[in-house]
C-alpha positions in Angstrom: 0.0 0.0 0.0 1.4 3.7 -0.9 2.2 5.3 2.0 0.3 8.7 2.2 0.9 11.1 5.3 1.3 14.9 5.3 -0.3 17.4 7.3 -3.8 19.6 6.5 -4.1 23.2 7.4 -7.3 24.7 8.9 -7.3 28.4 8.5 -9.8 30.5 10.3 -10.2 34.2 8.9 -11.1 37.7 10.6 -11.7 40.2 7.6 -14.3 42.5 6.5 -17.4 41.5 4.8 -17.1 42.8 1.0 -20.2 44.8 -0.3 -19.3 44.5 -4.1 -17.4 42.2 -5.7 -14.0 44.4 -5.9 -13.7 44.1 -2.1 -13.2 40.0 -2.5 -9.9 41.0 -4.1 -8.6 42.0 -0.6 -9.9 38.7 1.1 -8.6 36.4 -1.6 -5.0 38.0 -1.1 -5.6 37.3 2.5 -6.4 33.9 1.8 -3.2 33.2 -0.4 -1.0 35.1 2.3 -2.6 32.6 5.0 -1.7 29.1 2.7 1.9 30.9 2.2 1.8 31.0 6.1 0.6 27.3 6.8 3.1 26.2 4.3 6.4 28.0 5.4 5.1 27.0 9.3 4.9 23.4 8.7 8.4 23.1 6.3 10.4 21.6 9.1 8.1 19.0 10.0 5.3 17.2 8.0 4.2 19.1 4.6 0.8 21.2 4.3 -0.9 18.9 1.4 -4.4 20.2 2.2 -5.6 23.9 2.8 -8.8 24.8 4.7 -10.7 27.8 4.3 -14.2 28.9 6.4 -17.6 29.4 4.9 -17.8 32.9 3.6 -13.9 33.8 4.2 -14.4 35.2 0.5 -17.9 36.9 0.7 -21.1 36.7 3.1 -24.7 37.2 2.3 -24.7 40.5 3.6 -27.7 41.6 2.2 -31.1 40.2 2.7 -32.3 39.1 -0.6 -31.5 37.0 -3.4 -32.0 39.6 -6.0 -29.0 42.5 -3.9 -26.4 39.4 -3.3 -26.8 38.4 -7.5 -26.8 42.3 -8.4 -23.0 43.1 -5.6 -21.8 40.0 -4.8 -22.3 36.8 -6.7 -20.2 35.6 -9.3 -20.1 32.4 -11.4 -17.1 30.1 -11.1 -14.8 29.7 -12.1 -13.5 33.1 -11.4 -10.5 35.4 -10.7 -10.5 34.0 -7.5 -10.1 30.6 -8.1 -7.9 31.3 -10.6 -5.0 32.7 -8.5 -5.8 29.5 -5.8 -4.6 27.4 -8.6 -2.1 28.9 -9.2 -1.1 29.1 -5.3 -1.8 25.1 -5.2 0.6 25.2 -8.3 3.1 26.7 -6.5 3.0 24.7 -3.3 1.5 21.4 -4.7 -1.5 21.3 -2.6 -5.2 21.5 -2.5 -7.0 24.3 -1.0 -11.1 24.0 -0.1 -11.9 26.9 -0.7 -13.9 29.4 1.4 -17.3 29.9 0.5 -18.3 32.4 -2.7 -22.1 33.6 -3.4 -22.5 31.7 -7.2 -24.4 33.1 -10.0 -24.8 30.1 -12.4 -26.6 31.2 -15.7 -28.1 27.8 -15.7 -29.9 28.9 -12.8 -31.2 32.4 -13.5 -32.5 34.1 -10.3 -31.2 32.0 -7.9 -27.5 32.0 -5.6 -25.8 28.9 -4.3 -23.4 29.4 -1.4 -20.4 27.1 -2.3 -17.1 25.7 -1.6 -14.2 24.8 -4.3 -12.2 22.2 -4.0 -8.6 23.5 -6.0 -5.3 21.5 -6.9 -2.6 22.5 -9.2 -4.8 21.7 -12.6 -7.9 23.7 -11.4 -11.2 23.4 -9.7 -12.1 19.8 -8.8 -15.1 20.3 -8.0 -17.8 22.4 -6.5 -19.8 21.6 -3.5 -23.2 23.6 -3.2 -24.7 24.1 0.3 -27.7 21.3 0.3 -28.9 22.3 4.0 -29.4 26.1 3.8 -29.8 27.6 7.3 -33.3 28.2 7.1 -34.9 30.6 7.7 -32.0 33.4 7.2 -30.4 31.8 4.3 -31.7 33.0 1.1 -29.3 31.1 -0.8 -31.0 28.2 -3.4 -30.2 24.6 -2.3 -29.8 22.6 -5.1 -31.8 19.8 -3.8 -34.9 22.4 -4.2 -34.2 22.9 -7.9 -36.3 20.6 -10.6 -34.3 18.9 -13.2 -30.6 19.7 -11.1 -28.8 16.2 -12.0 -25.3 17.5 -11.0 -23.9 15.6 -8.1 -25.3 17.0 -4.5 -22.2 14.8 -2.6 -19.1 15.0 -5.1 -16.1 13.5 -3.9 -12.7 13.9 -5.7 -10.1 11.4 -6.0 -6.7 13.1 -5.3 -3.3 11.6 -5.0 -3.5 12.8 -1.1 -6.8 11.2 -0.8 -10.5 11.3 -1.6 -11.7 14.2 -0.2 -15.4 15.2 -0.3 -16.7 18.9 1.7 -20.2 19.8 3.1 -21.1 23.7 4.7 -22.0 24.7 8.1 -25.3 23.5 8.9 -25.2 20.7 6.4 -23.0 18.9 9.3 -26.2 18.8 11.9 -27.5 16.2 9.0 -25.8 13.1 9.5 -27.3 12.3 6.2 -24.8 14.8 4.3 -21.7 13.5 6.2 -22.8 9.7 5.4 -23.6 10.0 1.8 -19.9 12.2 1.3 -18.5 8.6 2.7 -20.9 6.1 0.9 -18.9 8.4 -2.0 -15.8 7.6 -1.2 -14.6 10.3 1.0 -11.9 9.2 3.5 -11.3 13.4 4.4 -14.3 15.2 5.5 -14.0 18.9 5.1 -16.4 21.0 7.2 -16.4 24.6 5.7 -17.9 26.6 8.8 -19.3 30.5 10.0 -20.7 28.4 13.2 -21.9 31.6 15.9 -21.8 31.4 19.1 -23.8 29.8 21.6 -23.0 26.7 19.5 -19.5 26.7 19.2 -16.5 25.2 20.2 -17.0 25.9 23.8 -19.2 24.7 26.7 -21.8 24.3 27.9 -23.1 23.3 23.8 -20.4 22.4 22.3 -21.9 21.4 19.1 -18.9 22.6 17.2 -16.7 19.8 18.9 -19.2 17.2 19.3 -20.4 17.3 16.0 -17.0 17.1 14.3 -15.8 14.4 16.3 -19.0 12.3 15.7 -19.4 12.7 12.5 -15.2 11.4 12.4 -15.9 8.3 14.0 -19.4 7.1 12.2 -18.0 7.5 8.6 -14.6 6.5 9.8 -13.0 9.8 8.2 -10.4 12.7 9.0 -12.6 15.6 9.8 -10.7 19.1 8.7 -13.0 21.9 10.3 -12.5 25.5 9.5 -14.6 28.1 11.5 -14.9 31.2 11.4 -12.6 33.8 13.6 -13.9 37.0 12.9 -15.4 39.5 15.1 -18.6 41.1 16.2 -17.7 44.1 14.1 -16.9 42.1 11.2 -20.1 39.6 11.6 -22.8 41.9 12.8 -24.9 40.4 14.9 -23.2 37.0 15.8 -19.9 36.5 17.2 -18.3 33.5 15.6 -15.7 31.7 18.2 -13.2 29.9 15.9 -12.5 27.1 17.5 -10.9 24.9 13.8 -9.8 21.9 14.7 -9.0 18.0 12.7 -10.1 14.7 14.1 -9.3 11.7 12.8 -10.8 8.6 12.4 -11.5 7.7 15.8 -13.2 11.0 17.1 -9.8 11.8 18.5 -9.2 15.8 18.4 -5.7 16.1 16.6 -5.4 19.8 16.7 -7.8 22.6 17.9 -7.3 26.3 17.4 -8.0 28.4 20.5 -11.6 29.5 20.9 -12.6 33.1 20.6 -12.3 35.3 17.1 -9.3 36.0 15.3 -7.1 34.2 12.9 -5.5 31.0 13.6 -4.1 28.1 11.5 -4.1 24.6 13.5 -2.2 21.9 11.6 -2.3 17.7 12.2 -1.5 14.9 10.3 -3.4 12.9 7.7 -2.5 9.9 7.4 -4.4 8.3 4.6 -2.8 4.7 4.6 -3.5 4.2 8.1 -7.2 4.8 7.5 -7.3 2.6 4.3 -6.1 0.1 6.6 -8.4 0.6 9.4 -11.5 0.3 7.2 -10.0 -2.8 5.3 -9.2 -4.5 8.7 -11.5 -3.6 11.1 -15.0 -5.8 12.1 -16.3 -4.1 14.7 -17.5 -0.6 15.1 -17.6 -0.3 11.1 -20.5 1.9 10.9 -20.5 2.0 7.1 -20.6 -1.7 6.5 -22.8 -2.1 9.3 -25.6 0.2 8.2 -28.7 -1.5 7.8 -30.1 1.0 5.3 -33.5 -0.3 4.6 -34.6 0.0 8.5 -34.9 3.5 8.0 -38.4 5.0 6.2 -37.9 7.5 6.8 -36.2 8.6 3.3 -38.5 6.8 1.3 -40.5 10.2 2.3 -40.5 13.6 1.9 -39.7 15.5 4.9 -38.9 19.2 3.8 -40.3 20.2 0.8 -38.4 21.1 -2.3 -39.0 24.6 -3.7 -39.7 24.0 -6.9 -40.3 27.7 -7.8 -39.5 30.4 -10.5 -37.0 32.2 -8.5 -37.2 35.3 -11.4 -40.9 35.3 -10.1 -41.6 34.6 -6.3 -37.8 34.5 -5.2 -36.3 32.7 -2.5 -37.1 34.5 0.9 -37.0 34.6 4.5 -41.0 34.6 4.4 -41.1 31.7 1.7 -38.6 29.7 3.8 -41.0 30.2 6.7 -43.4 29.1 4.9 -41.8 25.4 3.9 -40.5 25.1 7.6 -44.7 25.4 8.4 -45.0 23.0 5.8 -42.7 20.0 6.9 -43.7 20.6 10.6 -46.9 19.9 9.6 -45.7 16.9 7.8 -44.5 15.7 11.6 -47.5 16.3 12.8 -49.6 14.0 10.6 -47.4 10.7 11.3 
């Protein structure tokens, strides 16, 4: 078996939200500054392979509708931006998840995705599009919402430093996202994060922690978790407590940045050949061979309805979002 072992970078940022496209420049130069950081930081010791960026670290939905975020902010991709992260992975012979962008797709007139790129030295690998918005806030289109989308809604991409599959934020409270990245193929799980306080990396919740290191151990997966640092005045009005950390495998917290806002880079070791082994090997506690999948009903039903609108027409909104959480609660109700 190749022998594959280097070390993964989770960067968390603290910059200012852009309000047009022009101001993403300054956080993309941030970004590469950061990876140029991780890298000269971890040259004595085990080699940065894998660079991870936060949810939004390029632009947030600072404005409240679709229609403002695809008029200032959204862009299709790729884009300048991922452009000169090739060319940084180039230069360091890496991959970098990208933070998240607000994507205008012309397929998909009317509508933004909030998503994550995957980048190695020959380009964009893929892109992962948020699936679990966080509803009701989020006006961002999932793709699971949209008839006729037959692009993957789980990609995973085969690299020579592993398979390596990403999901955003609140997609991580769904097991369901985490499971189907593994039933994939992923063996690294990237968590691209703006998790706000209470629900942090700190107690009494926790979820931040406990979430990561569960979702580890059931897939049997290196978790790289990048949250966001930045401040109150950055992030008005949540406060965003950091916290990134990688877990292997086994639930076992590698590395954790220091709680509280700010920039940090934690790095820990991947070791992929140790986890190919552990899934080839092990018999008990294999959650992925061991899933009984027709026990569960449950998703041979809808729970939360799909969309299915004309987003030039009614939009995606905080009151239609509303609306669809009334819907499936409803849906509860009538079991």
């Amino acid at each position: 078996m190749e022998h594959i072992r280097y070390s993964v970078a989770a960067c968390q940022t603290d910059m200012a939200n852009p309000i047009d496209r022009k101001g993403m420049r300054a956080n993309t130069d941030r970004i590469l500054s950061m990876i140029d950081s991780a890298v000269a930081g971890a040259a004595p010791f085990l080699p940065v392979r894998l660079a991870v960026f936060p949810e939004f670290a390029h632009a947030a939905p600072v404005f409240p509708t679709a229609a403002e975020l695809l008029e200032k902010l959204a862009i299709p991709i790729p884009n300048e931006h991922t452009e000169r992260l090739t060319q940084k992975a180039r230069e360091h012979d890496l991959y970098i998840q990208s933070g998240s962008m607000l994507e205008a797709d012309p397929k998909w007139p009317g509508h933004v995705f909030n998503t994550s790129c995957l980048i190695g030295p020959d380009g964009v690998l893929y892109k992962y599009r948020k699936v679990n918005t966080w509803i009701p806030y989020e006006v961002h289109t999932s793709p699971h919402d949209l008839e006729g989308y037959n692009d993957p809604l789980f990609p995973v991409a085969d690299t020579p430093i592993g398979r390596i599959g990403c999901a955003i934020c609140y997609d991580w409270l769904f097991p369901e996202a985490t499971r189907q990245l593994a039933a994939n193929g992923a063996e690294v799980l990237v968590r691209v994060s703006a998790y706000m306080d209470p629900w942090g990396a700190t107690e009494p919740m926790a979820w931040w922690t406990i979430v990561n290191r569960c979702r580890a151990l059931e897939n049997i997966a290196y978790v790289a978790a990048a949250n966001q640092g930045a401040s109150l005045k950055h992030y008005p009005p949540y406060s965003w407590p950091g916290g990134s950390q990688v877990v292997d495998y086994d639930g076992r917290l590698l590395a954790e940045a220091s709680p509280g806002p700010g920039e940090r880079i934690v790095t820990a070791p991947i070791d992929i050949s140790a986890l190919r082994h552990e899934r080839a090997s092990r018999r008990g506690h294999h959650l992925l061979a061991h899933l009984r999948t027709e026990a569960y009903p449950v998703y041979q039903r809808h729970q939360y309805p799909p969309q299915l609108v004309d987003a030039e027409e009614t939009g995606v909104s905080y009151e239609r979002n509303n609306s669809l959480i009334d819907e499936a609660k409803r849906g509860l109700d009538n079991r």
